[in-house]
C-alpha positions, 0 to 999 in steps of 0.5 A: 281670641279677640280682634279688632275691625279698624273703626275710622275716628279722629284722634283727640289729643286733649282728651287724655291730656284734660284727664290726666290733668284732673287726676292730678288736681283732684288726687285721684288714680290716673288709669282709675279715672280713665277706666271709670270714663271708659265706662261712662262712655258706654252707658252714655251711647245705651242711654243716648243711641239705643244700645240696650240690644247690644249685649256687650259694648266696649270703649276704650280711650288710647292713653298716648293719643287720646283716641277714642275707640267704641266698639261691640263684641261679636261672638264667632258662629256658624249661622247668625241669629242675632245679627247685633250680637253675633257674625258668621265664621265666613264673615269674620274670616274676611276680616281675619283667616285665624278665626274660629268659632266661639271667637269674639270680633271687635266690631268699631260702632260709629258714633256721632258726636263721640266728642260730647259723649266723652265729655259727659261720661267724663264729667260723671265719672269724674264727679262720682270719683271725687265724691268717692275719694271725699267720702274716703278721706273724710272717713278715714280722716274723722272716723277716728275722731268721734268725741274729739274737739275740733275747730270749725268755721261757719260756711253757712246755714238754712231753716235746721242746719247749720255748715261747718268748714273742718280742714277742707272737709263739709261738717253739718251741726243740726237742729236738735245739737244747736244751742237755741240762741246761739249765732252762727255767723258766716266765717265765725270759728267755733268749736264743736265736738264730733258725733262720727260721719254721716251721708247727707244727699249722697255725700259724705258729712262730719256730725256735729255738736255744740249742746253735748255733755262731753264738749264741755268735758273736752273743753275743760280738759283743753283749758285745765291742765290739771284736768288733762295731766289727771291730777283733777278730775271731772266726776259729772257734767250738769248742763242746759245748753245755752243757759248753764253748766254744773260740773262736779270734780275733785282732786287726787293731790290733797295740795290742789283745789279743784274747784280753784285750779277750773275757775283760775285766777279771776276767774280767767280759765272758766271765762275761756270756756265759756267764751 
């Protein structure tokens, strides 16, 4: 059995109110967010008020008021040995005469500045459930889309990467699937072929290309409709990214030029491709 000895601490009406808010905004649980402050609550009072000797601390945050409530279990025995852990069955009956040993006290623990340990622990916590929930929906979202075509707009670069907006999602297009030469401006929209999800500084990344054989298959496929109805098909790729591309095909209606159905009239369908 487990009870409560009152702890003295002034209610905090925003506080459930700021969190119920960011969970609606970021698409996160509700209650999932505010378990995960609880949590970040008592690892900041161990790391900021030394309570790494207080085996088990607890935090709770009231979900109508916003009361926040820290507190340390006491095992019920009958000689104290360790007083950060454990209270004497005499004690505890003060508070309570239905204790018995091997019973648990919820001791309150004043806490300074509680209001800013909360705000901490709720932005860190915060912080890794967004980072979760981006990691979730990027990878059920692009998993399946590995050697898929995909429009992206260039957000920005560095010395090897070049960073790619994808529907709300950071895609990255390395050094060695960069074709040398090529520009890539910011707010530019190309398209890219995509090698699967990675983790890049702990956060979830769309791998990109722009140099691979099938991002030239994909893009015939997108322009011929020949290509993409199976009536002609692409037998081999040849390619060096940035100066040419051989692609071999052949058609299975003796009635269709394969190489004139790819090169268009004018050659306009193979000028889009390249394009």
């Amino acid at each position: 059995m487990a009870k409560k000895k009152e702890q003295p601490e002034e209610p905090r009406d925003n506080v459930i109110d700021a969190i119920k808010m960011l969970a609606k905004e970021r698409g996160i649980d509700e209650e999932e967010l505010i378990t995960a402050v609880e949590e970040g609550i008592v690892t900041a009072f161990r790391k900021e008020f030394g309570g790494s000797q207080i085996a088990r601390v607890q935090a709770e945050i009231d979900r109508e008021s916003g009361e926040i409530y820290v507190y340390k279990l006491l095992k019920v025995v009958e000689e104290v040995e360790d007083k950060e852990n454990e209270i004497s069955l005499e004690e505890a009956r003060a508070f309570d005469s239905d204790y018995e040993l091997g019973d648990d006290v919820e001791m309150g623990i004043e806490v300074e500045k509680l209001g800013r340990l909360a705000a901490t622990a709720a932005k860190s916590a915060i912080s890794q459930k967004v980072r979760d929930a981006e990691f979730r929906r990027i990878e059920n979202e692009f998993t399946g889309k590995t050697n898929e075509l995909v429009t992206g707009t260039i957000l920005r670069k560095d010395a090897r990467d070049v960073y790619v907006d994808i529907d709300r999602a950071e895609a990255t297009l390395s050094r060695e699937n960069q074709i040398k030469n090529e520009s890539y401006d910011y707010g530019k929209q190309m398209k890219f072929l995509v090698l699967g999800v990675d983790e890049k500084n702990s956060r979830p990344t769309i791998a990109l290309s722009r140099t691979s054989n099938e991002l030239v298959r994909k893009l015939f496929e997108l322009e011929i409709p020949e290509i993409k109805t199976g009536e002609v098909i692409i037998q081999s790729i040849s390619r060096e990214p940035g100066s040419r591309s051989k692609v071999a095909v052949y058609s299975r209606d003796e009635n269709i030029d394969a190489k004139g159905a790819c090169v268009g009239q004018r050659g306009q369908r193979v000028q889009e491709i390249m394009n």
